[in-house]
C-alpha positions as CSV (number, residue, x, y, z in Angstrom):
1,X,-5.2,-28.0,-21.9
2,X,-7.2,-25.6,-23.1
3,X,-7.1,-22.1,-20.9
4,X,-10.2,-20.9,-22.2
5,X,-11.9,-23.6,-20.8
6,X,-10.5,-23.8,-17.1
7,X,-13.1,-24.3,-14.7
8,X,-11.3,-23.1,-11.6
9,X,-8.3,-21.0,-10.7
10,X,-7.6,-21.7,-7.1
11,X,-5.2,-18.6,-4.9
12,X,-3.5,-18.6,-2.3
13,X,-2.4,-15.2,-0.7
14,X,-1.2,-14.1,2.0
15,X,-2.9,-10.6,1.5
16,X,-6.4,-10.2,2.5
17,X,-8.6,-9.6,-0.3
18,X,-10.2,-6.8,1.4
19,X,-7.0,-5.0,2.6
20,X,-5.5,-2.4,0.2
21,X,-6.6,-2.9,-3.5
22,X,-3.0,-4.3,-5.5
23,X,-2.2,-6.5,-7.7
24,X,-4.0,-9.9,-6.6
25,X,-6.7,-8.1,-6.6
26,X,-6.5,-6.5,-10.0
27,X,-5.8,-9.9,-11.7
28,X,-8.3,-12.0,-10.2
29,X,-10.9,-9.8,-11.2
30,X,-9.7,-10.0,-14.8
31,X,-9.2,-14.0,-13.9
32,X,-12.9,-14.5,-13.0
33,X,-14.2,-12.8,-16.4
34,X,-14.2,-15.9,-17.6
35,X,-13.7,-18.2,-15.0
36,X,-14.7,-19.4,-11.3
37,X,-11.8,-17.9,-8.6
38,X,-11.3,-19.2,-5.4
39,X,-9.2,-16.5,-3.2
40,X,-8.0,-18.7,-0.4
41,X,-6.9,-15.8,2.9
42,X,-4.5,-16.6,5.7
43,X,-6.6,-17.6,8.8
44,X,-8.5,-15.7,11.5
45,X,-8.1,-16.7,14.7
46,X,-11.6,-15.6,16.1
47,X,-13.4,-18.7,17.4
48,X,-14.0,-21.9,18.8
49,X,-15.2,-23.9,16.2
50,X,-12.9,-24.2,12.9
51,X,-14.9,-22.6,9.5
52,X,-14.5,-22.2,6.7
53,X,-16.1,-18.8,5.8
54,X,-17.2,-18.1,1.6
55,X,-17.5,-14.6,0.5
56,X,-18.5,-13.6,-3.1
57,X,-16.9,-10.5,-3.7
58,X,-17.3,-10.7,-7.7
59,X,-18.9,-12.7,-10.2
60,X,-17.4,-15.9,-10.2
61,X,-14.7,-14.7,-7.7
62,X,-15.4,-15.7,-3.9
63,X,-12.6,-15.2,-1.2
64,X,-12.8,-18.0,1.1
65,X,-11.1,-17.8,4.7
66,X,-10.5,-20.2,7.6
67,X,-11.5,-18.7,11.1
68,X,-9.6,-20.9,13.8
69,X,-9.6,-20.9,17.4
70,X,-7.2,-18.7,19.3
71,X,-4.3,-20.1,20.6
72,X,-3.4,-23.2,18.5
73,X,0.0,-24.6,18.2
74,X,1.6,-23.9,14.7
75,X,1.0,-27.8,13.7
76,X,-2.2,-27.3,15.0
77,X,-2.7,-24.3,12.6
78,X,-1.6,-26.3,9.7
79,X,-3.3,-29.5,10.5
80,X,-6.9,-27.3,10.4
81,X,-6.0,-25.7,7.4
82,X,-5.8,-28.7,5.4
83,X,-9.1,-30.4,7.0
84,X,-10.7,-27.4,6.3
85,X,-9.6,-26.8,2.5
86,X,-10.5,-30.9,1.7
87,X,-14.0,-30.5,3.1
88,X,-14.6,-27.1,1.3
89,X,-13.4,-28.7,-2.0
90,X,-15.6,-31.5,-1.9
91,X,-18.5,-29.8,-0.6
92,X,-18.2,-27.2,-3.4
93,X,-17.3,-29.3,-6.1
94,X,-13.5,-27.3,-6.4
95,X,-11.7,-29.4,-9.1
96,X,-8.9,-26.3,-9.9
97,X,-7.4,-26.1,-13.1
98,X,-4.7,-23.6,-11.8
99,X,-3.0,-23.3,-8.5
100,X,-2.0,-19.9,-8.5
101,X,0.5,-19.1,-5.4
102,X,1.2,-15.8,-4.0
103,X,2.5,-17.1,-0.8
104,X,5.1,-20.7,-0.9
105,X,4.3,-21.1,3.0
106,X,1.0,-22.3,1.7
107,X,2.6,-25.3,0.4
108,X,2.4,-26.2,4.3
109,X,-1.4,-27.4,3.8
110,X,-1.8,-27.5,-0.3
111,X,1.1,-29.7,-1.2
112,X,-1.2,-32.6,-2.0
113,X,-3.6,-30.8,-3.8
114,X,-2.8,-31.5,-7.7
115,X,-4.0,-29.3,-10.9
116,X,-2.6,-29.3,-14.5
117,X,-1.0,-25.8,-13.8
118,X,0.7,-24.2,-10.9
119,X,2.1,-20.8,-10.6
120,X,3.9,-19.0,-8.8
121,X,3.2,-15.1,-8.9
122,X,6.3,-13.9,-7.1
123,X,5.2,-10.5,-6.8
124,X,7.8,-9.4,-3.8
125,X,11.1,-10.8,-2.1
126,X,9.0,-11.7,0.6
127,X,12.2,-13.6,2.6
128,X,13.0,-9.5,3.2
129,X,10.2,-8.2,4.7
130,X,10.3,-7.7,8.5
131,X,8.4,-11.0,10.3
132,X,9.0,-13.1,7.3
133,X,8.9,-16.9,8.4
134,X,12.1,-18.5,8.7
135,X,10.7,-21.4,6.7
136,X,10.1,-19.2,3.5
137,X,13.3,-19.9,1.7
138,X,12.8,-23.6,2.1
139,X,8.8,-23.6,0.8
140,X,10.3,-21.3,-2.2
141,X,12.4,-23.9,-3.4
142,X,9.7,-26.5,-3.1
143,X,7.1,-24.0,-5.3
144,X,9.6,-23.5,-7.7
145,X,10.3,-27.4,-8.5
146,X,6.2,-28.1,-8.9
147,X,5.6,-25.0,-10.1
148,X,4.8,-24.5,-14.4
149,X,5.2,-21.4,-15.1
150,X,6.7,-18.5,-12.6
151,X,5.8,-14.9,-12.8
152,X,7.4,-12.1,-11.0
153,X,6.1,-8.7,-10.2
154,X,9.2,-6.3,-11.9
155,X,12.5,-6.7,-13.5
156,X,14.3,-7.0,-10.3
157,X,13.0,-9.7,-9.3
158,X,13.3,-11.6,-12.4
159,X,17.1,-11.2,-12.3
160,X,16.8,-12.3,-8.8
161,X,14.5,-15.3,-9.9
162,X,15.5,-16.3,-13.7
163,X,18.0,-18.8,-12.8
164,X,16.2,-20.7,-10.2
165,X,13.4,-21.9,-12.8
166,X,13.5,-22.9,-16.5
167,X,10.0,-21.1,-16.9
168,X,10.3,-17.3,-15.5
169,X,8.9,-14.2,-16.6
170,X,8.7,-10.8,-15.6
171,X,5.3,-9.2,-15.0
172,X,5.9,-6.1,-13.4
173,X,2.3,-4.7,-12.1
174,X,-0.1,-2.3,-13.9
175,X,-2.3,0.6,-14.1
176,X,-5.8,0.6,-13.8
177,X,-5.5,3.7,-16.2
178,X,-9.0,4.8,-16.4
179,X,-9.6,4.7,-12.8
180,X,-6.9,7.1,-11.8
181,X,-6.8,9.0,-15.5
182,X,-10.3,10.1,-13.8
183,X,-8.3,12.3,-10.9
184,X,-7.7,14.8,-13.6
185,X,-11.4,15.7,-13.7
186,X,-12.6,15.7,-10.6
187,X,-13.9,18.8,-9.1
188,X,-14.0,19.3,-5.5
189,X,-12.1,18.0,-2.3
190,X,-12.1,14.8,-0.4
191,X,-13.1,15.5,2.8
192,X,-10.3,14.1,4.5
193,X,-8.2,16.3,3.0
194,X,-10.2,19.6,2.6
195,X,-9.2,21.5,5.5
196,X,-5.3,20.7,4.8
197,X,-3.3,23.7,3.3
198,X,-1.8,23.7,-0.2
199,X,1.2,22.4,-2.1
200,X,0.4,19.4,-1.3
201,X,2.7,16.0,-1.3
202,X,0.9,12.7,-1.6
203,X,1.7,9.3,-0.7
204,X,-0.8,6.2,-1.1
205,X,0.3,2.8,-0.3
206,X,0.9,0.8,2.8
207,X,3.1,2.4,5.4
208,X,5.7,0.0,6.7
209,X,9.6,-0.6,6.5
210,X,10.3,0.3,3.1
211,X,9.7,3.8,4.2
212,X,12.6,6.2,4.7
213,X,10.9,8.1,8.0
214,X,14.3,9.8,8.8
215,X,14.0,11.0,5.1
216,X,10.4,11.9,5.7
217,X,10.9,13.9,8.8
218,X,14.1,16.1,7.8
219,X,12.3,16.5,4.1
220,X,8.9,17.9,6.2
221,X,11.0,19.8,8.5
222,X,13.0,21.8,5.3
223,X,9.7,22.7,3.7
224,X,7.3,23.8,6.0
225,X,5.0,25.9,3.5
226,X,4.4,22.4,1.7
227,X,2.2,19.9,3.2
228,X,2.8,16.0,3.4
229,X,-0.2,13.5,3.0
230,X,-0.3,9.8,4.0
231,X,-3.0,7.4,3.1
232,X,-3.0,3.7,3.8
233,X,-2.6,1.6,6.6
234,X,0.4,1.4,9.0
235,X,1.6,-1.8,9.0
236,X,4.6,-3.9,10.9
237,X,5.9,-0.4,12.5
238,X,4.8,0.7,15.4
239,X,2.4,4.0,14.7
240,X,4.5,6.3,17.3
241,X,7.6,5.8,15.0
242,X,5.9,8.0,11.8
243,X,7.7,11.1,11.9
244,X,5.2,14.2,13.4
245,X,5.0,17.4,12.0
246,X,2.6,20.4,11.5
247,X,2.9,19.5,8.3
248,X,2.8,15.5,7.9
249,X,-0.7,14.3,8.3
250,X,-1.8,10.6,8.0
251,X,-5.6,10.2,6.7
252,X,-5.5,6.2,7.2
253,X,-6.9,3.6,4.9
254,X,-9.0,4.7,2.2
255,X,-11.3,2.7,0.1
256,X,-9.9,2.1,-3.8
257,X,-12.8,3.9,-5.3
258,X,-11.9,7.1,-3.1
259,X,-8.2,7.5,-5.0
260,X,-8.5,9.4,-7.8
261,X,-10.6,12.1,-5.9
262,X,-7.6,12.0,-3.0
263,X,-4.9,12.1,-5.4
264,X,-6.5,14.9,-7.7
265,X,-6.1,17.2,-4.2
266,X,-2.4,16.7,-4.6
267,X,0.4,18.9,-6.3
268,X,2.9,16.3,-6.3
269,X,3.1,12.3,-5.6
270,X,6.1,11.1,-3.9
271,X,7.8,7.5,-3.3
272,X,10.0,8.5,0.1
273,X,11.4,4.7,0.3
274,X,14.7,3.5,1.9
275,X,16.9,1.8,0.1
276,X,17.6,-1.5,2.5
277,X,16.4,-5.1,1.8
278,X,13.1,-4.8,2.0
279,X,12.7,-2.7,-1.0
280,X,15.6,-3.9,-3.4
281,X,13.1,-5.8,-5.8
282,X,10.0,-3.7,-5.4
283,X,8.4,-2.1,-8.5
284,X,5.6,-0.1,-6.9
285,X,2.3,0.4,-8.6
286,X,1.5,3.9,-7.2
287,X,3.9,5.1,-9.8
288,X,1.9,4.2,-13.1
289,X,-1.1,5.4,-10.5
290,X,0.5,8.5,-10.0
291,X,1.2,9.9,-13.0
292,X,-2.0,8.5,-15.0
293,X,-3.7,10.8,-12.1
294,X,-1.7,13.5,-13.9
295,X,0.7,14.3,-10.6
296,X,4.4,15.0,-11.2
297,X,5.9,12.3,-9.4
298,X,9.4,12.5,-7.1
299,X,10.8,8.9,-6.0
300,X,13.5,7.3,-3.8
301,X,16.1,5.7,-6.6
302,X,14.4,2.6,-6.1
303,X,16.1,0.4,-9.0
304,X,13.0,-0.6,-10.9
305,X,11.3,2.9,-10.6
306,X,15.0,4.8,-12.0
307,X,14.4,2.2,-15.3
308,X,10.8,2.4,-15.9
309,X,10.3,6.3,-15.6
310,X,13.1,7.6,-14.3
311,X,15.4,7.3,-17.4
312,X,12.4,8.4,-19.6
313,X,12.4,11.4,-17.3
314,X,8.7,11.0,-16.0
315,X,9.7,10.3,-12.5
316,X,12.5,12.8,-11.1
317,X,14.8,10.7,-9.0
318,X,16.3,12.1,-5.3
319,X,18.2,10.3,-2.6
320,X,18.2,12.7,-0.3
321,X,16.0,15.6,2.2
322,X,18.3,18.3,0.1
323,X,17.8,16.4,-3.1
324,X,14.4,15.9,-2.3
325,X,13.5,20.0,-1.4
326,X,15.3,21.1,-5.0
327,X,13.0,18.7,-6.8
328,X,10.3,19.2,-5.1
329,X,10.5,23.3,-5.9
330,X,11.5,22.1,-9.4
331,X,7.9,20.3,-10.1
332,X,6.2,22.9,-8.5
333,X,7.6,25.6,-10.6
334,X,7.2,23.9,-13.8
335,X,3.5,21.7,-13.8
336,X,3.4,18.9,-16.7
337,X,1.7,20.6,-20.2
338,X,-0.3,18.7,-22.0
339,X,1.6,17.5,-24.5
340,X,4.0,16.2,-21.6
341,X,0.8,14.3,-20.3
342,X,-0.1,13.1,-23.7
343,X,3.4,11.2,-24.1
344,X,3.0,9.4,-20.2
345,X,-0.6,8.3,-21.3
346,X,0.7,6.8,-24.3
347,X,3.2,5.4,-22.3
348,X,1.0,4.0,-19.5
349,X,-1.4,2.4,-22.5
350,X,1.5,-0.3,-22.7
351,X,0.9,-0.8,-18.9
352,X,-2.4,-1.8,-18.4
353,X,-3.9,-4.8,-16.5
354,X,-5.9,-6.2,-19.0
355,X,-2.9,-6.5,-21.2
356,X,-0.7,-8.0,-18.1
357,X,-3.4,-10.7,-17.3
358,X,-3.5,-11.4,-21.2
359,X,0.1,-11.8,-21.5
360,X,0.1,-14.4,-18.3
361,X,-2.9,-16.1,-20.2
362,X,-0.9,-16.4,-23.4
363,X,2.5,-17.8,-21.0
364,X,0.2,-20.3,-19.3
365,X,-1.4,-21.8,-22.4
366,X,2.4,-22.1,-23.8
367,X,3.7,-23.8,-21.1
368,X,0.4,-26.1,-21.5
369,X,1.5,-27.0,-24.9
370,X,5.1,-27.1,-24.5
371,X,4.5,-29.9,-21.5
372,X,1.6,-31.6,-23.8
């Protein structure tokens, strides 16, 4: 097999495509430079007459999602799913080259959909995330015996993965480095954000359980002349649990394009995450983003984050509110010079996204040959 000549890649995610902007997002793009992608969503349960609704989002990239009626059964669900995906692929001609999975519980209404390559881009331990199906663990194992070629989204996870396929890889996710380099240039303030008093601590990203709000809320409460910025969507918490404060303020979900502008209002970016199950394998992206946006960045010792950049000293590490207040003053007192700024961007240059999706490009057409 030839990659250069796939026709179509075929996803399956169980992010939305228009949700927050990560890494399915990122490699698809690159994907459909030179190829036809089909982002298949999870299902909307809106209506009374099963569709299958096609969005082009990119060229060659179209996100297509089922919309189901409210109220079916869970074999129901499934059994609508896969009528729905057979019609679509014979209506539209989809012959996939590549499976590309970033959710196993798809195998539910896929498994008898065949293509030369199937992967699995494991880019989270999704079995730890709160509401995770009990049924996960068992569709795991079942994507890792048909699946080629696994990728996973940091090292973590590959030591947590390597052993349970002959074919894994570590991938940890990217930088769009221009896009957020760009923060260091802008002039003026987002408007969400003008009227809020300075130092100011940023965090991007989605806000859910693998945020330490205890650690939040005692950090706010010990520096009150600094100001605490939260921008994403709030997501399997309930909103009344974020800690409140003068000094916390959440702004909500903000488009991808707005980032650089948001971040470039901020004296510091943070990573306040708890260290419990959900976040064991993670290896966020928002720290590549944060320091290409120039921002001295304080994190959680989340294991992949302490490797990367903190034992190269670009990312102070804290565990603690205390912790957290000394280095906090620290990066204040002492802002990044340039030549500090020229060694992370040389850095960050090894961690772009177009050299991530050429490295899974060069894996895939290996493991084409090697199963020739």
């Amino acid at each position: 097999m030839q990659i250069n000549s796939l026709r179509d890649l075929l996803v399956f995610s169980h992010l939305r495509w228009d949700w927050v902007y990560q890494r399915p997002q990122h490699l698809m793009v690159r994907a459909a430079r030179d190829r036809r992608v089909y982002f298949h969503e999870e299902p909307i349960f809106d209506g009374e007459v099963p569709t299958m609704c096609v969005t082009q989002v990119e060229r060659n990239l179209q996100v297509v999602t089922p919309h189901l009626p409210i109220g079916l059964s869970h074999g129901a669900t499934i059994d609508l799913q896969h009528l729905l995906l057979n019609e679509w692929m014979v209506n539209y001609g989809i012959h996939p080259d590549i499976l590309w999975y970033y959710t196993p519980v798809a195998l539910e209404f896929t498994s008898h959909i065949r293509a030369p390559t199937i992967v699995y881009d494991c880019m989270d331990e999704l079995s730890a995330f709160s509401g995770a199906p009990p049924t996960l663990r068992a569709f795991e194992r079942e994507l890792f015996s048909r699946a080629d070629v696994v990728f996973t989204g940091g090292i973590s996870l590959y030591e947590a993965k390597r052993t349970l396929h002959n074919n894994v890889h570590a991938m940890p996710s990217c930088v769009d480095l221009d896009h957020f380099r760009s923060a260091r240039g802008v002039v003026g303030e987002h408007p969400l954000q003008r009227h809020l008093p300075r130092p100011r601590v940023g965090f991007c990203g989605v806000l859910d359980e693998r945020l330490d709000l205890p650690l939040i809320e005692q950090t706010a409460a010990m520096n009150p002349s600094l100001t605490f910025v939260f921008v994403g969507p709030v997501c399997k918490i309930e909103e009344s649990s974020l800690p409140k404060a003068e000094n916390i303020h959440y702004l909500g979900p903000c488009a991808y394009a707005d980032l650089p502008q948001l971040l470039a209002g901020w004296d510091i970016g943070w990573l306040p995450f708890a260290l419990n199950d959900a976040t064991r394998f993670i290896s966020p992206t928002k720290t590549p983003e944060y320091l290409a946006a120039g921002l001295p960045v304080v994190s959680s010792p989340i294991k992949d984050v302490v490797r990367t950049w903190g034992d190269d000293g670009f990312v102070r590490i804290a565990a603690t509110s205390s912790e957290f207040t000394e280095v906090l003053k620290a990066q204040l007192a002492t802002p990044a010079s340039q030549s500090r700024l020229a060694q992370i961007d040389r850095t960050l240059a090894l961690h772009s996204w177009d050299a991530l999706w050429s490295r899974m490009v060069e894996r895939m057409r290996l493991t084409a040959i090697n199963a020739a």
